[in-house]
Biopython code that builds the backbone (N, CA, C, O; Angstrom):
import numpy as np
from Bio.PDB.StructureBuilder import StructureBuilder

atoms = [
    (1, "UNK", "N", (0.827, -1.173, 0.000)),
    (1, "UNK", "CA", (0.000, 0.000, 0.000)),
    (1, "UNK", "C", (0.874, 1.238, 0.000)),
    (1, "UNK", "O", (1.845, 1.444, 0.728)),
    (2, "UNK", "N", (0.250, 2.219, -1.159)),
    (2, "UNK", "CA", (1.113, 3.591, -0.829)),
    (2, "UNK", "C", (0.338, 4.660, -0.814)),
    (2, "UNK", "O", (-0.459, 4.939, -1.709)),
    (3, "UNK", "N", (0.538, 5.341, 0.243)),
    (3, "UNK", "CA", (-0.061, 6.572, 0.920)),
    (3, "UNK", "C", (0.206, 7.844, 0.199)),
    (3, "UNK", "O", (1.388, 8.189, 0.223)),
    (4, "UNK", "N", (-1.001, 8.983, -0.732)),
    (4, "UNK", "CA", (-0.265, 9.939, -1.337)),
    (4, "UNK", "C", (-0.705, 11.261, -0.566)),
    (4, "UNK", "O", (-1.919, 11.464, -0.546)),
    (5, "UNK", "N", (-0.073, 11.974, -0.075)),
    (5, "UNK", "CA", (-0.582, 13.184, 0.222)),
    (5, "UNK", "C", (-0.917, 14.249, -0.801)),
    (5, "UNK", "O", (0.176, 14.726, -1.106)),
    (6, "UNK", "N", (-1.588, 14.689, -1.287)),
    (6, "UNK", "CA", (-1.573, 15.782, -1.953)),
    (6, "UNK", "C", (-1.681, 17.344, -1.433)),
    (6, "UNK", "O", (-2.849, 17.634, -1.174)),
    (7, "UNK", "N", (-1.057, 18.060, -1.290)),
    (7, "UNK", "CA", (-1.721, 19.463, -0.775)),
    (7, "UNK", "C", (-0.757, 20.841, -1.188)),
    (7, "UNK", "O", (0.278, 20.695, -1.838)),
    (8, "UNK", "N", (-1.217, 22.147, -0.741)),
    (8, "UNK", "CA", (-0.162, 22.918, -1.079)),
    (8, "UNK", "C", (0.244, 23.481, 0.496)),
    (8, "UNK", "O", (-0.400, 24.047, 1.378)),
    (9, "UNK", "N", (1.877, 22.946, 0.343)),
    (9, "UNK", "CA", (2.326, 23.434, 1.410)),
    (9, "UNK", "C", (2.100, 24.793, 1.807)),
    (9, "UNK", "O", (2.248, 24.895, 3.025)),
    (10, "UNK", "N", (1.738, 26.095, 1.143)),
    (10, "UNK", "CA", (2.143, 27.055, 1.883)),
    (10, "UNK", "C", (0.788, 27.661, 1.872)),
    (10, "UNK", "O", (0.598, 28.874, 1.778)),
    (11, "UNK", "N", (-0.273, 26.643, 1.986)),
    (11, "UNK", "CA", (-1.873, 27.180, 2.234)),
    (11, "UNK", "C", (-1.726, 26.778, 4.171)),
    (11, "UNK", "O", (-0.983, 26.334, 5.046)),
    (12, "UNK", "N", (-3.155, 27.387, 3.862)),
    (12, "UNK", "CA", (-3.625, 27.129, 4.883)),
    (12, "UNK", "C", (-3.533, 25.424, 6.160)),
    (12, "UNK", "O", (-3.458, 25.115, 7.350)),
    (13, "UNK", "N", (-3.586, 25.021, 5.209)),
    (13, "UNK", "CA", (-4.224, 23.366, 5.207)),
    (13, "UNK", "C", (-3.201, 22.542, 5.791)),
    (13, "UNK", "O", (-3.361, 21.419, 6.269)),
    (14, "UNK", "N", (-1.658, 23.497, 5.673)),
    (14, "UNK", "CA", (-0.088, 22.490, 5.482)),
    (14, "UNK", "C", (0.199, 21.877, 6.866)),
    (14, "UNK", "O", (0.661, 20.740, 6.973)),
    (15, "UNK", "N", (-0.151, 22.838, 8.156)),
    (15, "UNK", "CA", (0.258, 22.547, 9.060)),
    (15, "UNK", "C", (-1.068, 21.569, 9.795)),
    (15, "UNK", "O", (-0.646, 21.287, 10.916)),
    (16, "UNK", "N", (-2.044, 21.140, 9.671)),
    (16, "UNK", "CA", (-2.932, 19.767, 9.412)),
    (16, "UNK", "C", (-2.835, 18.806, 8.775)),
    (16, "UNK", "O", (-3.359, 17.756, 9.148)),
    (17, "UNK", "N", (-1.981, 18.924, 7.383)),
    (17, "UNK", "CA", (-1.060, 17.919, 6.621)),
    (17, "UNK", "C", (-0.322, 17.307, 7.533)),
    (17, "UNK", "O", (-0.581, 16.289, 8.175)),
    (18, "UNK", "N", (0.919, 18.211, 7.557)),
    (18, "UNK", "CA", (2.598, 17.929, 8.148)),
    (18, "UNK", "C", (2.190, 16.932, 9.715)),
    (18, "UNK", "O", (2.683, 15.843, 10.008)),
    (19, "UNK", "N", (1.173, 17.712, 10.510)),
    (19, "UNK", "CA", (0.948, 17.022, 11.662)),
    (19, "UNK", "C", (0.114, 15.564, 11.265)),
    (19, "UNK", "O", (0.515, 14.552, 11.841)),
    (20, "UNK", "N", (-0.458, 15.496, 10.784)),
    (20, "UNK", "CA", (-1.079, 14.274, 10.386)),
    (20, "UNK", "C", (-0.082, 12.923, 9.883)),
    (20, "UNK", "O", (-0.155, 11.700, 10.008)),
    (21, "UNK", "N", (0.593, 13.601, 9.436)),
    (21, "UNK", "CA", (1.573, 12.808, 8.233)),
    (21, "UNK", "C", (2.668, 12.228, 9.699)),
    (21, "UNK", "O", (3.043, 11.076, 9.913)),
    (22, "UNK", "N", (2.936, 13.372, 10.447)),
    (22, "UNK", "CA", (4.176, 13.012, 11.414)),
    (22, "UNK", "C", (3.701, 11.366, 12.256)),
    (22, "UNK", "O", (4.301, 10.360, 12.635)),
    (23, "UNK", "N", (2.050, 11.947, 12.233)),
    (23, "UNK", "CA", (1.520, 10.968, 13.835)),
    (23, "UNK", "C", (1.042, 9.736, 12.832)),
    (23, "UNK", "O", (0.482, 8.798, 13.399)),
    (24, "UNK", "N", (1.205, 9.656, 11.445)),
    (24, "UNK", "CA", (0.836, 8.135, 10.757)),
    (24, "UNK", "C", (1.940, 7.643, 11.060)),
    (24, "UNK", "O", (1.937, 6.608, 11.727)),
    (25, "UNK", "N", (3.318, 8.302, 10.617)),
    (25, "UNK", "CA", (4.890, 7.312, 10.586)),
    (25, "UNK", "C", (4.949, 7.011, 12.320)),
    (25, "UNK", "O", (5.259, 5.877, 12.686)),
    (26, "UNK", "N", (4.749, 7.696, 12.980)),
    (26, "UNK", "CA", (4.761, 7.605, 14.594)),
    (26, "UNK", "C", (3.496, 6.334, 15.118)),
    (26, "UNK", "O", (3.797, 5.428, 15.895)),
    (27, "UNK", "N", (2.379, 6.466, 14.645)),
    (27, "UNK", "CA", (1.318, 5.504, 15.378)),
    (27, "UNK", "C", (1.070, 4.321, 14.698)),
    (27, "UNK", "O", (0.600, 3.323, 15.243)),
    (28, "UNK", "N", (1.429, 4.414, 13.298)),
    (28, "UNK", "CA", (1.141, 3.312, 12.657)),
    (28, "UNK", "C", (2.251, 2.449, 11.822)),
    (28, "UNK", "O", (3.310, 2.958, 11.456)),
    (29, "UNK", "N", (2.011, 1.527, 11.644)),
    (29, "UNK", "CA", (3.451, 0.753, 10.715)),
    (29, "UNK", "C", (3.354, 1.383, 9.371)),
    (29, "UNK", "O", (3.374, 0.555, 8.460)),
    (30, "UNK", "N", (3.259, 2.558, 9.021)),
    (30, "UNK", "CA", (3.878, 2.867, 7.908)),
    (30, "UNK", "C", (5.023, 3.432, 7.883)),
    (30, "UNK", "O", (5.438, 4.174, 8.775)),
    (31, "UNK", "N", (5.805, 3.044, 6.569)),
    (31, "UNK", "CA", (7.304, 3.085, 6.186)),
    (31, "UNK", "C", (7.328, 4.139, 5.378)),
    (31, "UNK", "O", (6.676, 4.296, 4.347)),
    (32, "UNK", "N", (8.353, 5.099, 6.035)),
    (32, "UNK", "CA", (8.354, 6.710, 4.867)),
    (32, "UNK", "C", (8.365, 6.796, 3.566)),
    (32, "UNK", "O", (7.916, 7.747, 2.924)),
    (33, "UNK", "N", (9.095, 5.388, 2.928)),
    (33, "UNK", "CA", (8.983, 4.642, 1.678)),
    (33, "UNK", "C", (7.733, 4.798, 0.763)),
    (33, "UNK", "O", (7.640, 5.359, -0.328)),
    (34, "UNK", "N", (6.685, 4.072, 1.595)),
    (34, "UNK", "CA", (5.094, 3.811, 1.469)),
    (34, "UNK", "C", (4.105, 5.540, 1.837)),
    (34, "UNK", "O", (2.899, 5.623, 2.069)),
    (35, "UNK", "N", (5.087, 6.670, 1.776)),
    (35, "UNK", "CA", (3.949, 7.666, 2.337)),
    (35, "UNK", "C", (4.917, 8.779, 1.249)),
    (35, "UNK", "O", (6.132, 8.781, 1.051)),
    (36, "UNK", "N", (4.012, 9.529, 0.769)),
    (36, "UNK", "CA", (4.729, 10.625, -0.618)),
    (36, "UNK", "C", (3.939, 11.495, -0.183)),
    (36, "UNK", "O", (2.732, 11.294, -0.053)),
    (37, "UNK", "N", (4.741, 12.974, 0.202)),
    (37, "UNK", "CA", (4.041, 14.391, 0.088)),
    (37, "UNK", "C", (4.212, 14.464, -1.648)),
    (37, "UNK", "O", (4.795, 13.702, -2.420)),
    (38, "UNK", "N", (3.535, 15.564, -1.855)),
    (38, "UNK", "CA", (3.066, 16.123, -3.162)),
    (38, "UNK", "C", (2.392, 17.306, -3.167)),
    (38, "UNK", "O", (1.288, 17.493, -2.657)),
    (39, "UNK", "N", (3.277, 18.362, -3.931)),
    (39, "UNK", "CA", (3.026, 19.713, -3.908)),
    (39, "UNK", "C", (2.235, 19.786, -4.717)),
    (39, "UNK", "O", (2.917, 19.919, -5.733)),
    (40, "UNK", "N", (1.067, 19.796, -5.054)),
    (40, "UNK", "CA", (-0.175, 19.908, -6.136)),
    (40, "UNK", "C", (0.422, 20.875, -7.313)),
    (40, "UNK", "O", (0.219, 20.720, -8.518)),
    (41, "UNK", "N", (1.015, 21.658, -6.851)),
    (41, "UNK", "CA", (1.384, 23.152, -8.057)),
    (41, "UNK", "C", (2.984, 22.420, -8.708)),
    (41, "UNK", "O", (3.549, 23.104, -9.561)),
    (42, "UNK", "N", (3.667, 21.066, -8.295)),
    (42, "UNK", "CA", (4.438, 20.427, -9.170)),
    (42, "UNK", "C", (3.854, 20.023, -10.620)),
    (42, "UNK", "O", (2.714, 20.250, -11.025)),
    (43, "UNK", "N", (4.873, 19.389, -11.286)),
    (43, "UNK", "CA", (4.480, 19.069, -12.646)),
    (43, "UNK", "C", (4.042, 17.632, -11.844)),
    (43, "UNK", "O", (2.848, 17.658, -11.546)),
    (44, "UNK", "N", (4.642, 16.556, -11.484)),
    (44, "UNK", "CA", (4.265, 15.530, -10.622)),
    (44, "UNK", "C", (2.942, 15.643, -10.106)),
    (44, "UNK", "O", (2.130, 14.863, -10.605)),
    (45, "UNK", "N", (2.480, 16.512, -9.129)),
    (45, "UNK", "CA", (1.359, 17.120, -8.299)),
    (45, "UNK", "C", (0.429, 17.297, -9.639)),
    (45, "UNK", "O", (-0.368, 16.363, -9.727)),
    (46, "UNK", "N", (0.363, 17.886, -10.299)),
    (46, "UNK", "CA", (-0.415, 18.542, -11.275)),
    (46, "UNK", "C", (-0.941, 16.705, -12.195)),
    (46, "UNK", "O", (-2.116, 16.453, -12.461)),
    (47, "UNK", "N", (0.150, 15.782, -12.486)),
    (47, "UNK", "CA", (-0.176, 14.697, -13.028)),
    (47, "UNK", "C", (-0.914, 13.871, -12.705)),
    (47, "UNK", "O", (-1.938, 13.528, -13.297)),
    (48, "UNK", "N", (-0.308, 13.288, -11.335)),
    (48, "UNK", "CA", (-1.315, 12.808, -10.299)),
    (48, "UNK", "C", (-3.054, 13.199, -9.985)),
    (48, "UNK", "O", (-4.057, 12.486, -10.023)),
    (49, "UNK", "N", (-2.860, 14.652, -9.670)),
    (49, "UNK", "CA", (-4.058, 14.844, -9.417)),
    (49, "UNK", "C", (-4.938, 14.769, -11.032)),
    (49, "UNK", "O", (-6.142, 14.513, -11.056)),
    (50, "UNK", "N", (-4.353, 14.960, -11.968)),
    (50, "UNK", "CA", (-5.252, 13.963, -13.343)),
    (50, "UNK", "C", (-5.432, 12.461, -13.341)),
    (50, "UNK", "O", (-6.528, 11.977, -13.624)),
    (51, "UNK", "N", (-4.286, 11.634, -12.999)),
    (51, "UNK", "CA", (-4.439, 10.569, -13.001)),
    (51, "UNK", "C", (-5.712, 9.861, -12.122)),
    (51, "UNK", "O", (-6.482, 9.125, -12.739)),
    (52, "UNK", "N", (-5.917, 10.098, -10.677)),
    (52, "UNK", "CA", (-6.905, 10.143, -10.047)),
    (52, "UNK", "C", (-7.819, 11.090, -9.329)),
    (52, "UNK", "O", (-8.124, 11.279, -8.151)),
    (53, "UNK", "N", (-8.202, 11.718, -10.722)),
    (53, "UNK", "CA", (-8.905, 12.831, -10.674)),
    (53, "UNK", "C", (-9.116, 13.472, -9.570)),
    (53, "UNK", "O", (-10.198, 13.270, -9.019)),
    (54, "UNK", "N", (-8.242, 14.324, -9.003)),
    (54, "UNK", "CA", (-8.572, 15.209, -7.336)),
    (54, "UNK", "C", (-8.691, 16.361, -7.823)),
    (54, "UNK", "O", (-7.953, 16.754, -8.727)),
    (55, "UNK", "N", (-9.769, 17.183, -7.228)),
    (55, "UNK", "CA", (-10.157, 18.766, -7.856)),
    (55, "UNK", "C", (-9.870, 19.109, -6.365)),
    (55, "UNK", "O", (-8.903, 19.869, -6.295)),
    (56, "UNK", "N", (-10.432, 18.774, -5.070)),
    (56, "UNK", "CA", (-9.939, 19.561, -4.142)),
    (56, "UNK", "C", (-8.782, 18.948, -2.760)),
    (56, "UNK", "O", (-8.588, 17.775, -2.441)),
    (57, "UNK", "N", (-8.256, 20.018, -2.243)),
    (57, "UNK", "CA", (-7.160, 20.048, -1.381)),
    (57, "UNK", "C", (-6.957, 20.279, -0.045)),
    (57, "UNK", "O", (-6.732, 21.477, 0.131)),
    (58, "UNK", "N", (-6.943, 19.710, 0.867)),
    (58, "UNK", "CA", (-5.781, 18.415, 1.137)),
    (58, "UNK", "C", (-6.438, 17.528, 0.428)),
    (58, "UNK", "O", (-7.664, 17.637, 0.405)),
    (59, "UNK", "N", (-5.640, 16.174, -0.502)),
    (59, "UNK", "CA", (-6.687, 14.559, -0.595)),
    (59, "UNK", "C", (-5.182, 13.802, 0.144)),
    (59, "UNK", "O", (-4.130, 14.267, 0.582)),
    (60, "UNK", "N", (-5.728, 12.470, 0.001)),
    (60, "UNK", "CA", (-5.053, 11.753, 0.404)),
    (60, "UNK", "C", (-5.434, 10.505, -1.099)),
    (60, "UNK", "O", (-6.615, 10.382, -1.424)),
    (61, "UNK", "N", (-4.435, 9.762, -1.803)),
    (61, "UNK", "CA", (-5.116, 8.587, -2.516)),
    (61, "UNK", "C", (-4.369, 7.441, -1.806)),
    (61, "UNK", "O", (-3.180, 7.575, -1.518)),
    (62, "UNK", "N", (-4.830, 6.681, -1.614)),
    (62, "UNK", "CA", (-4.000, 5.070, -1.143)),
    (62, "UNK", "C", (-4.030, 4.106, -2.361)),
    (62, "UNK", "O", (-5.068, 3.964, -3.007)),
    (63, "UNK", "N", (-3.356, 3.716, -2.543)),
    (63, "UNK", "CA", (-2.832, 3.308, -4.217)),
    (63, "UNK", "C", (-2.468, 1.390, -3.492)),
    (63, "UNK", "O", (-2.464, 0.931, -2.349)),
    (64, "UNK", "N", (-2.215, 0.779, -4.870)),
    (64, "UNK", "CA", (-1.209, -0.456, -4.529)),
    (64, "UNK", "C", (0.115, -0.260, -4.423)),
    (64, "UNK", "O", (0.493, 0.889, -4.197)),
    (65, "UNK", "N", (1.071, -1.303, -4.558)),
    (65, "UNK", "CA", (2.385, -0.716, -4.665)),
    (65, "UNK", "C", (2.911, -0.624, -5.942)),
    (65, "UNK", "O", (4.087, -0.550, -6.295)),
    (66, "UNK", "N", (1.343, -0.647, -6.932)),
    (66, "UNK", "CA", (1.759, -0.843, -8.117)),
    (66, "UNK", "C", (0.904, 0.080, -8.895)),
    (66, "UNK", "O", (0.624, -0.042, -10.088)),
    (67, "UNK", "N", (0.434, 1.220, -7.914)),
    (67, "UNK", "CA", (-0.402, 2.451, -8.569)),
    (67, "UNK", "C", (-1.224, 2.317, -8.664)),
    (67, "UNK", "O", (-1.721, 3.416, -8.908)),
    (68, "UNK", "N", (-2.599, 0.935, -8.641)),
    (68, "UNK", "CA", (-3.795, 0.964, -9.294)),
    (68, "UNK", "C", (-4.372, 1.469, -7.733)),
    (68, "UNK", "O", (-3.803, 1.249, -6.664)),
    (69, "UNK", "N", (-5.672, 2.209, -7.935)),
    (69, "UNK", "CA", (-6.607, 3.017, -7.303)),
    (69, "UNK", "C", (-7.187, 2.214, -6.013)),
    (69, "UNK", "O", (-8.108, 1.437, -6.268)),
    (70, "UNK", "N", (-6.871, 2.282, -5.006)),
    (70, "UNK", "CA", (-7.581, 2.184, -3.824)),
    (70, "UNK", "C", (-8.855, 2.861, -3.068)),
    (70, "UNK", "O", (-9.993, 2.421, -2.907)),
    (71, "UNK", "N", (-8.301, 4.004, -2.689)),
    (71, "UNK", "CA", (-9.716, 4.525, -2.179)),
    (71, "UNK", "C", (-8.974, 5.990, -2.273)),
    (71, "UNK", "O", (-7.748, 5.950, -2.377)),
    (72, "UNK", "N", (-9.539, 7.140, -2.248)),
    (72, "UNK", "CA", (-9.211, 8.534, -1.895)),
    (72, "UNK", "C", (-10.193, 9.597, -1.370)),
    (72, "UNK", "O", (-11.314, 9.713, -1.864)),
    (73, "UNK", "N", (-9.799, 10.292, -0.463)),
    (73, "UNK", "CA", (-10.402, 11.118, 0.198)),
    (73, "UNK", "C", (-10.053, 12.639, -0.226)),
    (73, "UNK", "O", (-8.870, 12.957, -0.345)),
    (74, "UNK", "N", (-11.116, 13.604, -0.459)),
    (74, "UNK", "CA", (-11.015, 14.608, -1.028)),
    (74, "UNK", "C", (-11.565, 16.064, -0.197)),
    (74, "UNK", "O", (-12.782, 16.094, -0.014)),
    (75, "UNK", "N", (-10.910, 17.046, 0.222)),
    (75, "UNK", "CA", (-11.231, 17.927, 1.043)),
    (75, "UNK", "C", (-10.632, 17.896, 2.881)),
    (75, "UNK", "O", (-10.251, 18.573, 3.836)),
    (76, "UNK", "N", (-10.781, 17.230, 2.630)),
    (76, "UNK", "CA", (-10.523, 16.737, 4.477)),
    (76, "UNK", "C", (-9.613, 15.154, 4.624)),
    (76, "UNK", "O", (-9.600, 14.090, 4.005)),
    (77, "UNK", "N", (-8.991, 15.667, 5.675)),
    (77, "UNK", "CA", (-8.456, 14.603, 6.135)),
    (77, "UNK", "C", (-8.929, 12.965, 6.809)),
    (77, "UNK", "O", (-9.547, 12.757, 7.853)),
    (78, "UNK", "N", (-8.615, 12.362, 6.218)),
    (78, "UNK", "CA", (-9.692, 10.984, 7.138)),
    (78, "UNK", "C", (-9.024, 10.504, 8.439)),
    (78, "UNK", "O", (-7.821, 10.566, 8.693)),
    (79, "UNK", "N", (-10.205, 9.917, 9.380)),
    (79, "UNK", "CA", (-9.643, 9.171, 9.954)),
    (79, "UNK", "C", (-8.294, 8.141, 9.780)),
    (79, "UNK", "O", (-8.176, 7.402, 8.802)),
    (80, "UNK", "N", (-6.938, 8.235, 11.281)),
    (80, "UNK", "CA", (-5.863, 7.164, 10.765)),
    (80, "UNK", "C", (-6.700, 6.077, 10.523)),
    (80, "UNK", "O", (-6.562, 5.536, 9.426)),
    (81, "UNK", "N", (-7.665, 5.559, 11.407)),
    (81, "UNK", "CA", (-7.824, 4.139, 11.536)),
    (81, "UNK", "C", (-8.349, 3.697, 10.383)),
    (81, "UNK", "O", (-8.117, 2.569, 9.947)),
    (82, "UNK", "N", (-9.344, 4.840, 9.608)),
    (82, "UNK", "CA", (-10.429, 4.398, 8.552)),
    (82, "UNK", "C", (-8.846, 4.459, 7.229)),
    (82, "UNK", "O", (-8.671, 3.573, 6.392)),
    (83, "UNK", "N", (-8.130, 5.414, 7.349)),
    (83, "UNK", "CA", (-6.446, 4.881, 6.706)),
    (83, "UNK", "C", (-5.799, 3.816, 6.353)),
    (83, "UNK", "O", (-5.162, 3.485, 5.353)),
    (84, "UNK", "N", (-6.124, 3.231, 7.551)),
    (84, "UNK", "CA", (-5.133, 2.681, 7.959)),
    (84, "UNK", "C", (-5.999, 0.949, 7.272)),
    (84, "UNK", "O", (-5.372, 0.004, 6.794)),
    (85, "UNK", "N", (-7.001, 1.003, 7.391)),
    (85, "UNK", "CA", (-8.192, -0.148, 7.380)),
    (85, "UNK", "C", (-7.574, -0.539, 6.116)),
    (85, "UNK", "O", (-7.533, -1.768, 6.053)),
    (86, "UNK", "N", (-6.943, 0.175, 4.808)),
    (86, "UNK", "CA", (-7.153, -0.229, 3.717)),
    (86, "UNK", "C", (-5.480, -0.636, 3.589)),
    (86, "UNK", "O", (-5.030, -0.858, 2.465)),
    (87, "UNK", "N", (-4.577, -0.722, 4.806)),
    (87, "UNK", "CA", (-3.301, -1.185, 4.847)),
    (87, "UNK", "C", (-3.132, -2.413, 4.920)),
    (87, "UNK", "O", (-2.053, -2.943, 4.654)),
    (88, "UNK", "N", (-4.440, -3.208, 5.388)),
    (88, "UNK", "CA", (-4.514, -5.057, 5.659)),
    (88, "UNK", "C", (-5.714, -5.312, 4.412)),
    (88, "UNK", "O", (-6.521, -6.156, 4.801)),
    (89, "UNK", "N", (-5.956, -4.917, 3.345)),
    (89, "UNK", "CA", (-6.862, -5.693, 2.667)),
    (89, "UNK", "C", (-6.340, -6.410, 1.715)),
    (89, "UNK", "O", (-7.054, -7.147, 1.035)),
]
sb = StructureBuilder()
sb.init_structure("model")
sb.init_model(0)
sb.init_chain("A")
sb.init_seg("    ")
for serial, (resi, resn, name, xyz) in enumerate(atoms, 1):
    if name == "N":
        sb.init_residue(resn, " ", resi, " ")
    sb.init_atom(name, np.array(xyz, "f"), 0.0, 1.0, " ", f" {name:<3s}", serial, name[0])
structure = sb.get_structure()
């Protein structure tokens, strides 16, 4: 499973990102490997959010380890646990 953050660091939103992101590598077995920030206003950021269509910001997408589409959350941050649920399927 790989964890994508999407957001723009220097909004509003970053420091609800950054803290979120700190307390997944801290509470849960994810590997920094398995978790990607992403500056939306990158060429990367900008691709992604076409690839699985995200119009709004913060999302999060949880992918395989092989890119195909898991689940994504758009606007708001989700629950770790409801996160985390899609790390054992």
């Amino acid at each position: 499973m790989k964890v994508i953050m999407l957001y723009r660091p220097s909004s509003e939103h970053a420091r609800a990102v950054e803290s979120f992101l700190r307390d997944l590598l801290r509470q849960h077995d994810v590997s920094e490997r398995n978790l990607r920030q992403v500056n939306v206003d990158t060429r990367e950021g900008i691709s992604l959010c076409s690839i699985y269509d995200i119009m709004t910001y913060p999302s999060v997408v949880v992918t395989t380890d092989e890119g195909g589409f898991i689940k994504s959350w758009e606007g708001t941050l989700p629950l770790m646990d409801e996160l985390m649920s899609y790390a054992y399927v």
